[in-house]
mmCIF file of the C-alpha atoms, coordinates in Angstrom:
data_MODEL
# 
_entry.id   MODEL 
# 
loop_
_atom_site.group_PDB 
_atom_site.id 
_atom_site.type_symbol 
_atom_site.label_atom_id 
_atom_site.label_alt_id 
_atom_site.label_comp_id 
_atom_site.label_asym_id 
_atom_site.label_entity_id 
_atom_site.label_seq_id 
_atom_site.pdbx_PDB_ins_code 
_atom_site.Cartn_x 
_atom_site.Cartn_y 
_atom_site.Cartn_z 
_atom_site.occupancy 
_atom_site.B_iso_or_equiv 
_atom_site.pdbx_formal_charge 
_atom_site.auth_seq_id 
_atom_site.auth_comp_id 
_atom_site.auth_asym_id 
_atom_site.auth_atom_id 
_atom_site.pdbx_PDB_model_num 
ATOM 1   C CA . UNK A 1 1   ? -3.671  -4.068  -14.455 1.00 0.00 ? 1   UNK A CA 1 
ATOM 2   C CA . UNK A 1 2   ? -0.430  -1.928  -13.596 1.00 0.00 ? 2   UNK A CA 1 
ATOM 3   C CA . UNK A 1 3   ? -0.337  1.321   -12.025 1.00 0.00 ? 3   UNK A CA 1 
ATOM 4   C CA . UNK A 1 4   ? 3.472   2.534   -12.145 1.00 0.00 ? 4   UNK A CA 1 
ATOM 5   C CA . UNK A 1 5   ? 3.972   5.827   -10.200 1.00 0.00 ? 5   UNK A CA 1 
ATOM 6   C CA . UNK A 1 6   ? 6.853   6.706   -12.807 1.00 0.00 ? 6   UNK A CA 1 
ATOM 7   C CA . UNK A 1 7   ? 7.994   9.119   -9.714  1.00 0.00 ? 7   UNK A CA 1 
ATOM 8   C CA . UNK A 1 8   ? 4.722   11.043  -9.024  1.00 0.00 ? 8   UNK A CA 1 
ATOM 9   C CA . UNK A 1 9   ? 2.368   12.013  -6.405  1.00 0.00 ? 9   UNK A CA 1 
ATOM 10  C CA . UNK A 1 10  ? -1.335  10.757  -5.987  1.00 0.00 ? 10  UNK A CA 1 
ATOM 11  C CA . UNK A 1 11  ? -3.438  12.438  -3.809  1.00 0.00 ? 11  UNK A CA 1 
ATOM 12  C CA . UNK A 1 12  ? -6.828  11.063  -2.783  1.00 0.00 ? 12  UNK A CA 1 
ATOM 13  C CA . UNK A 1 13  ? -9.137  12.877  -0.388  1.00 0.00 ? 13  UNK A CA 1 
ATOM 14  C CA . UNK A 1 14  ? -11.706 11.081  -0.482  1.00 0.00 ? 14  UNK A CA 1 
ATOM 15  C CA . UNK A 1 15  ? -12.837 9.326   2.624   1.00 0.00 ? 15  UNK A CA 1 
ATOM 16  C CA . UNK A 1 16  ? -14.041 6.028   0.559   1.00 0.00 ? 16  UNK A CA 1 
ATOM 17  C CA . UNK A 1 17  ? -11.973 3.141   0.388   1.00 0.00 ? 17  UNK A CA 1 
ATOM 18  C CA . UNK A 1 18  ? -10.154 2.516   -2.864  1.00 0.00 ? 18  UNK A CA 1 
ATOM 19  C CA . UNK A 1 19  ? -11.669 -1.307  -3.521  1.00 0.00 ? 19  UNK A CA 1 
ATOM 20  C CA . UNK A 1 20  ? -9.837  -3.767  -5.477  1.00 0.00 ? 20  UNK A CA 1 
ATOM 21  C CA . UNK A 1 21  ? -11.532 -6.976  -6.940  1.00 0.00 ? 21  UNK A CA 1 
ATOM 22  C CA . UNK A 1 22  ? -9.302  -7.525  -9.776  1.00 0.00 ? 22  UNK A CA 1 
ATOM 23  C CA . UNK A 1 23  ? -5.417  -8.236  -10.616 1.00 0.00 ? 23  UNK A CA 1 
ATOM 24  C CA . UNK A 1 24  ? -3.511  -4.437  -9.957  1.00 0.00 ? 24  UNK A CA 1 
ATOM 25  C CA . UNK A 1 25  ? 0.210   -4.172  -9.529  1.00 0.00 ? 25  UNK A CA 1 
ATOM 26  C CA . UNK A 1 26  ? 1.662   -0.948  -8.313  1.00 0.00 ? 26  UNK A CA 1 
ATOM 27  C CA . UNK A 1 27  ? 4.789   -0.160  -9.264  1.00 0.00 ? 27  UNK A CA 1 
ATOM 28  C CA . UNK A 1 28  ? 7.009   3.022   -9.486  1.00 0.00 ? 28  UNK A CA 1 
ATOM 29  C CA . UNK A 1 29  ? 9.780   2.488   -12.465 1.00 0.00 ? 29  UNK A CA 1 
ATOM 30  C CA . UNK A 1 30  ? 11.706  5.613   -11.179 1.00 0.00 ? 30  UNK A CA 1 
ATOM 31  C CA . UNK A 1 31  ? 12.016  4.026   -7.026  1.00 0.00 ? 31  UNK A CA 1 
ATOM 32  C CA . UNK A 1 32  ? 15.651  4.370   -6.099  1.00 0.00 ? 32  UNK A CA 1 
ATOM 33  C CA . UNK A 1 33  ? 17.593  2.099   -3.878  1.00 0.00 ? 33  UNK A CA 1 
ATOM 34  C CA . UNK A 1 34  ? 15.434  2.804   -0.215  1.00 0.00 ? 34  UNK A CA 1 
ATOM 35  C CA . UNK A 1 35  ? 18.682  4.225   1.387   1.00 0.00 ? 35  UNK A CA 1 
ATOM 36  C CA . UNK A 1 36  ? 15.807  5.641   3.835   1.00 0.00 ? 36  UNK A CA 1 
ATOM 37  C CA . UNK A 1 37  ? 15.696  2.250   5.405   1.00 0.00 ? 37  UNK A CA 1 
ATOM 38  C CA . UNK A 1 38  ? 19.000  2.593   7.219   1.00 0.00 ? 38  UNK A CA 1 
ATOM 39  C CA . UNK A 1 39  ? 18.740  6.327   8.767   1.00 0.00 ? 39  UNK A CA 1 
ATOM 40  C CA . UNK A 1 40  ? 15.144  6.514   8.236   1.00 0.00 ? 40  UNK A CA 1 
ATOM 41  C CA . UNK A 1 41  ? 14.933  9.449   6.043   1.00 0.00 ? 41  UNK A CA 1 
ATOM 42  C CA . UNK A 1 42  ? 12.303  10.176  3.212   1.00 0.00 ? 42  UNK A CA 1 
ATOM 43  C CA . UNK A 1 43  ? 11.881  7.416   1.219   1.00 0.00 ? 43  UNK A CA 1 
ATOM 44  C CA . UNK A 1 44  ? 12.089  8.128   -2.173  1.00 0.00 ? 44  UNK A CA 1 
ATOM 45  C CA . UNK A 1 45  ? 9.964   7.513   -5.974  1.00 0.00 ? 45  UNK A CA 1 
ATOM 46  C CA . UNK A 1 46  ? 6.477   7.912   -6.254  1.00 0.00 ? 46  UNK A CA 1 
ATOM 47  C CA . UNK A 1 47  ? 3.811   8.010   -3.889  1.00 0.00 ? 47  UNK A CA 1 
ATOM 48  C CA . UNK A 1 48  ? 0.032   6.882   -3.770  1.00 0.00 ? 48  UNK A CA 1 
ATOM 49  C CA . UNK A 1 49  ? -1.286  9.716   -0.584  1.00 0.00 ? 49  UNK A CA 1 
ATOM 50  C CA . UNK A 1 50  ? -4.645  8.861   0.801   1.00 0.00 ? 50  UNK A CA 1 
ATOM 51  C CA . UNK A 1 51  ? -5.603  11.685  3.281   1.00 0.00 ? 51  UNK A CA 1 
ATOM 52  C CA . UNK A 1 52  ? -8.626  10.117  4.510   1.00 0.00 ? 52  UNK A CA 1 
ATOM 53  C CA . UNK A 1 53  ? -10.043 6.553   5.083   1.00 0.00 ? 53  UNK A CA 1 
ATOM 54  C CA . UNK A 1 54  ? -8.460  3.747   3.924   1.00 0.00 ? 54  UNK A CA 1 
ATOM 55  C CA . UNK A 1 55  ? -6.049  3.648   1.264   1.00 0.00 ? 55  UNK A CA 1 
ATOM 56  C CA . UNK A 1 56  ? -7.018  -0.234  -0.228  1.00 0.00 ? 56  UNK A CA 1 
ATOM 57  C CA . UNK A 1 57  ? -9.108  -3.089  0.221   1.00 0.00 ? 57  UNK A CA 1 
ATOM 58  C CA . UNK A 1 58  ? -9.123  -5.875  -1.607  1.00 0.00 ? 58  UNK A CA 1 
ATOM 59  C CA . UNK A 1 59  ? -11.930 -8.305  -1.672  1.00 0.00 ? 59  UNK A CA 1 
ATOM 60  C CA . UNK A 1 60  ? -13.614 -10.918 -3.676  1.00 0.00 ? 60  UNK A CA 1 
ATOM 61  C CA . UNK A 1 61  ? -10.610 -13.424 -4.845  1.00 0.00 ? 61  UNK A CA 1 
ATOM 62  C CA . UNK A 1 62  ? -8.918  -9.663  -5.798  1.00 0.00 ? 62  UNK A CA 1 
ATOM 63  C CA . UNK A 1 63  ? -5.133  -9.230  -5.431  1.00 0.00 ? 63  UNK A CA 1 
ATOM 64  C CA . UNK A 1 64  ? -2.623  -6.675  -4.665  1.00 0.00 ? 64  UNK A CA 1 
ATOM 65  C CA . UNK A 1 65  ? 0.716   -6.489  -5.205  1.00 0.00 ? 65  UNK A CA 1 
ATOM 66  C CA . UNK A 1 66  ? 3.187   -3.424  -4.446  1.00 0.00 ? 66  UNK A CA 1 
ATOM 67  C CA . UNK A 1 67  ? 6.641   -4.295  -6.581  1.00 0.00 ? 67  UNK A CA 1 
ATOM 68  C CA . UNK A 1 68  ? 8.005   -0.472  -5.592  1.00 0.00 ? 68  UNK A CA 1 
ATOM 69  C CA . UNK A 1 69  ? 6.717   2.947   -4.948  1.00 0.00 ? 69  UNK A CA 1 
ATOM 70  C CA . UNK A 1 70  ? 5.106   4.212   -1.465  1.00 0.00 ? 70  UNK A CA 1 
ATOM 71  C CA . UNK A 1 71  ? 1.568   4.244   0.069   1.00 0.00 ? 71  UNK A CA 1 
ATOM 72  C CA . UNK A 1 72  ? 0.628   6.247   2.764   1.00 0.00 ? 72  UNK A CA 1 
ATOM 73  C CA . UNK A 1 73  ? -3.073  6.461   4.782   1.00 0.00 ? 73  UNK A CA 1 
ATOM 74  C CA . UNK A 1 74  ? -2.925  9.846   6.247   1.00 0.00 ? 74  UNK A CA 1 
ATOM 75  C CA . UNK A 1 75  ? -5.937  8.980   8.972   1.00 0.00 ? 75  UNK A CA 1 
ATOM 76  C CA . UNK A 1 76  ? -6.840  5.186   8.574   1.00 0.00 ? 76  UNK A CA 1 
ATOM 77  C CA . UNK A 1 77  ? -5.377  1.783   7.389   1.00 0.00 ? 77  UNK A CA 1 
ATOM 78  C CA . UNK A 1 78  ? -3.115  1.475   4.592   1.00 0.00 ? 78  UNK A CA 1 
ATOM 79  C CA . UNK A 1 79  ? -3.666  -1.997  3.195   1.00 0.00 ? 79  UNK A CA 1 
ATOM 80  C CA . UNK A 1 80  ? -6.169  -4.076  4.026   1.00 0.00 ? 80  UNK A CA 1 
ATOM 81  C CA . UNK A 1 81  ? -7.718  -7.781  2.671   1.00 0.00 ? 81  UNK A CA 1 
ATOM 82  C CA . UNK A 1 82  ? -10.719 -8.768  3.554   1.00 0.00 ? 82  UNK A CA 1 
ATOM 83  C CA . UNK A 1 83  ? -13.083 -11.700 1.988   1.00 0.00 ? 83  UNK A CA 1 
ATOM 84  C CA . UNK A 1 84  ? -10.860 -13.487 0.223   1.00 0.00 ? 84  UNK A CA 1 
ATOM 85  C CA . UNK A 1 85  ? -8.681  -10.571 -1.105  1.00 0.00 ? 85  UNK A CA 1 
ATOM 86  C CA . UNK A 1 86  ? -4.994  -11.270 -0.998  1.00 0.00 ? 86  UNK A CA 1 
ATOM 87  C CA . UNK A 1 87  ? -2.149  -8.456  -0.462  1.00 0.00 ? 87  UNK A CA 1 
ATOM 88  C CA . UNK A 1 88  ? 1.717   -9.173  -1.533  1.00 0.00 ? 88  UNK A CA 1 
ATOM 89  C CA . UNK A 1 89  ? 3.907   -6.599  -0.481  1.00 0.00 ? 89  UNK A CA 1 
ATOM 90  C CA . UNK A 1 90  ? 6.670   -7.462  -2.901  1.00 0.00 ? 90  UNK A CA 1 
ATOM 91  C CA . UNK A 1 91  ? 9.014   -4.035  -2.357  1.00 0.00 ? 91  UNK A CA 1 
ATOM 92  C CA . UNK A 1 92  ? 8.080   -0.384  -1.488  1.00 0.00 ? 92  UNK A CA 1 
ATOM 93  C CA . UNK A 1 93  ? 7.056   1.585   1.555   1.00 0.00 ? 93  UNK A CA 1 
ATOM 94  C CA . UNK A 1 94  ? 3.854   1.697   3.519   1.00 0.00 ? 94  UNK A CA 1 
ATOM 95  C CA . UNK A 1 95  ? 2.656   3.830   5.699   1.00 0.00 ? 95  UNK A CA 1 
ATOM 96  C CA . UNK A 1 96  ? -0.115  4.866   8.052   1.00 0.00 ? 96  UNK A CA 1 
ATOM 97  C CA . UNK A 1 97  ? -1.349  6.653   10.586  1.00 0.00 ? 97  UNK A CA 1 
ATOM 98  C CA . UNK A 1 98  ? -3.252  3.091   12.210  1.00 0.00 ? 98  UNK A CA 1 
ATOM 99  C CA . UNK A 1 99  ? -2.543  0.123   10.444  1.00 0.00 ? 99  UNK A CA 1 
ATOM 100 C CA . UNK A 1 100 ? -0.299  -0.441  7.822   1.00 0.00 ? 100 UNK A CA 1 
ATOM 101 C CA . UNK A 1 101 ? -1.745  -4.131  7.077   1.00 0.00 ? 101 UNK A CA 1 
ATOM 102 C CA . UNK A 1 102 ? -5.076  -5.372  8.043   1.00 0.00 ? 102 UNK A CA 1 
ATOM 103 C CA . UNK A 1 103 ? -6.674  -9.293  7.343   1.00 0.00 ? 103 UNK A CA 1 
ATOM 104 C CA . UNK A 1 104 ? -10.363 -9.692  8.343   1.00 0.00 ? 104 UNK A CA 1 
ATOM 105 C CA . UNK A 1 105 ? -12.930 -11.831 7.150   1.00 0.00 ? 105 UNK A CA 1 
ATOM 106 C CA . UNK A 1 106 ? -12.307 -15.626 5.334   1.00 0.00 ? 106 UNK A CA 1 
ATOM 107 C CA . UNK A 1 107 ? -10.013 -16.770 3.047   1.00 0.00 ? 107 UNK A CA 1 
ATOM 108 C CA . UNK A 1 108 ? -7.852  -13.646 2.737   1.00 0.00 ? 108 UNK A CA 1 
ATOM 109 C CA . UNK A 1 109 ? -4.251  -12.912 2.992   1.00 0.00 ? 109 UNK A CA 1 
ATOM 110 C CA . UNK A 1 110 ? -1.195  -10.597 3.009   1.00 0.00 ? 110 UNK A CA 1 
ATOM 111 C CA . UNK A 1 111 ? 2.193   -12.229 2.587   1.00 0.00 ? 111 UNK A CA 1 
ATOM 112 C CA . UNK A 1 112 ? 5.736   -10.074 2.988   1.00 0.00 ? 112 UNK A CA 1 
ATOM 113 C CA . UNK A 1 113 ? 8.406   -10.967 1.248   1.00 0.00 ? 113 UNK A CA 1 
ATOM 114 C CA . UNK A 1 114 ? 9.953   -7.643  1.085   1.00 0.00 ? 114 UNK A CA 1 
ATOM 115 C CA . UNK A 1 115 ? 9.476   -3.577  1.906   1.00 0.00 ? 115 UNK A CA 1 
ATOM 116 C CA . UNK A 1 116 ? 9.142   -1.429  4.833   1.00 0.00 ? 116 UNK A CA 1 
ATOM 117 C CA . UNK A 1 117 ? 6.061   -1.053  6.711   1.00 0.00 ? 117 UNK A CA 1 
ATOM 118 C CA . UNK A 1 118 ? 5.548   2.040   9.546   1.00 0.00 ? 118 UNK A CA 1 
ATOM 119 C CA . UNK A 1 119 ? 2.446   2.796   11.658  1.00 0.00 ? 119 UNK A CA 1 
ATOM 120 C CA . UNK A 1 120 ? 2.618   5.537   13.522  1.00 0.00 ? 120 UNK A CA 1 
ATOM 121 C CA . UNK A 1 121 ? -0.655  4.676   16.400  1.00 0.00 ? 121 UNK A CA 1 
ATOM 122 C CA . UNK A 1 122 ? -1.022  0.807   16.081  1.00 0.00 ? 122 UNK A CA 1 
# 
């Protein structure tokens, strides 16, 4: 499954965990070039907002990967895999307020080819 941003704003408030356990690409078809990256301004495109909680966690052989676009916990963790879910950051911007990536529990993985990552506390 593909979720592209095409430039707009998600907002989720609630505390729960978005859980993956399948195939999703995020992508935002209307990202500019991240000029952000050297005067660290706003980045730019569309935005998945999680205000409380964590933003993702993929489990259970599911996989992640952001192409483009932003992701921002608010409060928690942005990304996380955890029992054998895997996380490719591809591209885009990720933010949060503790942890922008997070591994715990067997067989699971995040791998960074490319794209920004910013925690503000940890």
């Amino acid at each position: 499954m593909t979720i592209d941003l095409n430039g707009h704003e998600i907002i989720v408030n609630d505390a729960a965990a978005n859980v993956i356990a399948a195939d999703v690409t995020i992508m935002d078809t209307e990202y500019s070039d991240p000029s952000f990256f050297e005067g660290r301004g706003t980045p730019t495109g569309g935005i998945i907002k999680k205000n409380n909680g964590e933003a993702f966690v993929v489990v259970n052989n599911g996989k992640l990967t952001l192409k483009s676009g932003n992701i921002n916990a608010m409060r928690s963790t942005a990304l996380r895999a955890q029992n054998g879910g895997e996380i490719v950051i591809d591209g885009g911007y990720v933010k949060a307020q503790e942890m922008a990536l997070l591994v715990t529990g067997r067989a699971s993985s995040i791998i960074v080819n490319n794209g920004y990552l910013e925690t503000a506390d940890n």
